[in-house]
C-alpha positions as CSV (number, residue, x, y, z in Angstrom):
1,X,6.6,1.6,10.3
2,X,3.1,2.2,11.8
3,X,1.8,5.7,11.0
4,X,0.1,7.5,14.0
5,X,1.1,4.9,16.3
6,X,-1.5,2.5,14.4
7,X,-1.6,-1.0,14.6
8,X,0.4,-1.7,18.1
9,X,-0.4,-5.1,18.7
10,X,0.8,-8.4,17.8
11,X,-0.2,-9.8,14.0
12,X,-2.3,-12.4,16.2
13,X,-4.1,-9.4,17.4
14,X,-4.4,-7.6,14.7
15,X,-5.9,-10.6,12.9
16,X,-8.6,-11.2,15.9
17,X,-9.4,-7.7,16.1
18,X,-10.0,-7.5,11.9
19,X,-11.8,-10.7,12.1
20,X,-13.9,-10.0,15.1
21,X,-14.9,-6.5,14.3
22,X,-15.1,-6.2,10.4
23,X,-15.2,-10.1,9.6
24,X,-12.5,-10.3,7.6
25,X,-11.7,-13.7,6.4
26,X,-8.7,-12.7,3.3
27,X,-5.2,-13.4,4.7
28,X,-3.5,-10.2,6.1
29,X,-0.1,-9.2,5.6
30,X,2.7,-9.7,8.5
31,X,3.5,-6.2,10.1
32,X,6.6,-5.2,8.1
33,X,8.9,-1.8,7.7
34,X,7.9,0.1,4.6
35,X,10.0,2.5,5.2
36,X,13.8,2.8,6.4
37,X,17.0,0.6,6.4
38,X,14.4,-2.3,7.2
39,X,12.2,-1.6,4.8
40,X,10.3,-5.2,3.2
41,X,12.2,-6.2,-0.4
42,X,8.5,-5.7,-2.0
43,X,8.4,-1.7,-0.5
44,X,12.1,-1.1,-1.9
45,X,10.4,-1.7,-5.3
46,X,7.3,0.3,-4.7
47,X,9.2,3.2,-3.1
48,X,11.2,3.2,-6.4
49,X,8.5,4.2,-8.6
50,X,7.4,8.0,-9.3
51,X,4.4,9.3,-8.4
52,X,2.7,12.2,-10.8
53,X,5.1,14.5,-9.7
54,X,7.8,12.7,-10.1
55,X,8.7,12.1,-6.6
56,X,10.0,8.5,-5.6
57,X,10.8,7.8,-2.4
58,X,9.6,6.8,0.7
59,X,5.5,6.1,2.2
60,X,4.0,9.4,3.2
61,X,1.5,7.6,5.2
62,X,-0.7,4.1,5.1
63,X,-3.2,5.2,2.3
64,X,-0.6,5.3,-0.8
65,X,-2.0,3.4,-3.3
66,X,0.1,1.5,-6.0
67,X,-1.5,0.1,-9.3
68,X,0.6,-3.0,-10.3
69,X,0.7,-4.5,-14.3
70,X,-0.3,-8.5,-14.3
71,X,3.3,-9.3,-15.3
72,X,4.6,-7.4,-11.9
73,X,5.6,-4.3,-12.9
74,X,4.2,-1.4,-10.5
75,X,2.7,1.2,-13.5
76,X,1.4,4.2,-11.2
77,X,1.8,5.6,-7.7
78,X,-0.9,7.6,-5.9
79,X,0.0,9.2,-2.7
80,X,-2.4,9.1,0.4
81,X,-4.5,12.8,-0.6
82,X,-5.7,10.9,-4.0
83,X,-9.3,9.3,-3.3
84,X,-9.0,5.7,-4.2
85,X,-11.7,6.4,-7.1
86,X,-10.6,9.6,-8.3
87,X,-10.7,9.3,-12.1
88,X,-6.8,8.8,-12.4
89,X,-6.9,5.9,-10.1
90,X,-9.8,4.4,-12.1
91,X,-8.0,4.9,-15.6
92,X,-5.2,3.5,-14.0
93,X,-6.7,0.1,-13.0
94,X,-9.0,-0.3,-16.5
95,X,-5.5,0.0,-18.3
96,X,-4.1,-2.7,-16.8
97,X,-7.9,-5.2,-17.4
98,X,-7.6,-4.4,-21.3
């Protein structure tokens, strides 16, 4: 699902623009369906998880953040309005570094 019409090219495009405007060098995920009857095996299991209001369900949009325990398990859900270093998401993340 892209979100806005975001990301329209190819994954080979994607990857030239990344690496030629931000120089980014990590690997970057495939485009994949987070959403939907296609939606990627590792989504189903995010999209599973509650988020402080108890609401499960499908990606409101592309800046839902996920904290995820070392042994796999997804342990909090942060939907898109929540500042990636808002004091919950920080608590979150130290939690899981004890």
């Amino acid at each position: 699902m892209r979100f806005g019409g975001q990301e329209p090219g190819s994954a080979e495009e994607i990857e030239e623009f990344c690496s030629t405007t931000y120089g980014v060098t990590f690997p970057l995920f495939e485009k994949i369906d987070v959403n939907g009857p296609g939606r990627h095996p590792l989504y189903a299991e995010l999209t599973a998880v509650a988020d402080a209001d108890g609401e499960a369900g499908d990606i409101q949009w592309n800046f839902e953040k996920f904290v995820v325990a070392p042994d796999g398990s997804v342990v909090s859900r942060f939907r898109p309005g929540t500042q990636p270093d808002a004091p919950e998401v920080v608590s979150a993340i130290e939690a899981q570094l004890a």
